[in-house]
C-alpha positions as CSV (number, residue, x, y, z in Angstrom):
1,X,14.1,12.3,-18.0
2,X,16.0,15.4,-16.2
3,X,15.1,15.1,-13.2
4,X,14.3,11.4,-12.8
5,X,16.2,11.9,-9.2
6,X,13.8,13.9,-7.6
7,X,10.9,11.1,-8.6
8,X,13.0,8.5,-7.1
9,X,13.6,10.6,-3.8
10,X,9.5,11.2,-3.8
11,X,9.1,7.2,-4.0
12,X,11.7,5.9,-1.7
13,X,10.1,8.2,0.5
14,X,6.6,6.8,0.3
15,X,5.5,10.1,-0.9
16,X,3.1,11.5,-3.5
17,X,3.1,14.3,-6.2
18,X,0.4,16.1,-4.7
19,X,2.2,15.7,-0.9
20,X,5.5,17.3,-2.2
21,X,3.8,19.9,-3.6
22,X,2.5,20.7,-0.4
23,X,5.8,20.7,1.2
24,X,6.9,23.1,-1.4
25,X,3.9,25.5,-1.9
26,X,3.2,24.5,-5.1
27,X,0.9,22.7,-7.1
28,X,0.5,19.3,-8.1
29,X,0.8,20.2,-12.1
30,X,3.8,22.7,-11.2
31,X,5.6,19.4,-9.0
32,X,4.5,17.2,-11.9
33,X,6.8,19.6,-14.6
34,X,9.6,19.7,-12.5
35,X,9.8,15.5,-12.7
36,X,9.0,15.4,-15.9
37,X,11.7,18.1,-17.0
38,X,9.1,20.5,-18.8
39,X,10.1,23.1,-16.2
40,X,13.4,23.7,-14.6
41,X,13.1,23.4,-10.6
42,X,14.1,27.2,-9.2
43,X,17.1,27.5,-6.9
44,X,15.0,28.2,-4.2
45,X,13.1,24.5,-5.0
46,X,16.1,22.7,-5.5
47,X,17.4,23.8,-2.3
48,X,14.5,23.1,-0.4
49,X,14.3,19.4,-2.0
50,X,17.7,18.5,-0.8
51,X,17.4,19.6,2.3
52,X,14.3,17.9,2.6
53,X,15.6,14.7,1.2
54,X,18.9,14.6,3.4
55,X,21.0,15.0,-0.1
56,X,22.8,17.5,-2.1
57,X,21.8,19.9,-4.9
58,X,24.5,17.9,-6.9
59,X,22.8,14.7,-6.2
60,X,19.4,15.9,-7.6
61,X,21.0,17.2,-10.6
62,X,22.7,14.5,-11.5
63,X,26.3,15.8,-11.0
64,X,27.0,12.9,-8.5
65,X,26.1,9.8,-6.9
66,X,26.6,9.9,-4.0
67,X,22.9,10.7,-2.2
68,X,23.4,11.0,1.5
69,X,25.8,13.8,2.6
């Protein structure tokens, strides 16, 4: 799963699809692609979901481990 991060963010946070979608001003179906890895996240998303989350773009992509920064 490529972006099995961001679904683990979602549920530590106690959060839905449909919520984060919200957050982000997209749909549910469009949020659902972007955990599943059927549609890359845009910069813009990705940069918005870290801040969000407290964590780094890195993080989110996988190219570290550590979450908090």
């Amino acid at each position: 799963m490529k972006y099995r991060r961001i679904r683990d963010l979602r549920e530590d946070a106690d959060l839905t699809q449909k919520q984060v979608a919200e957050i982000l001003h997209c749909s549910q179906q469009v949020y659902s692609n972007y955990e599943l890895g059927q549609r890359d996240i845009p910069t813009a998303v990705l940069i918005r979901l870290a801040k969000y989350y407290n964590t780094s773009t890195d993080y989110i992509l996988g190219l570290t481990d550590i979450k908090h920064i």
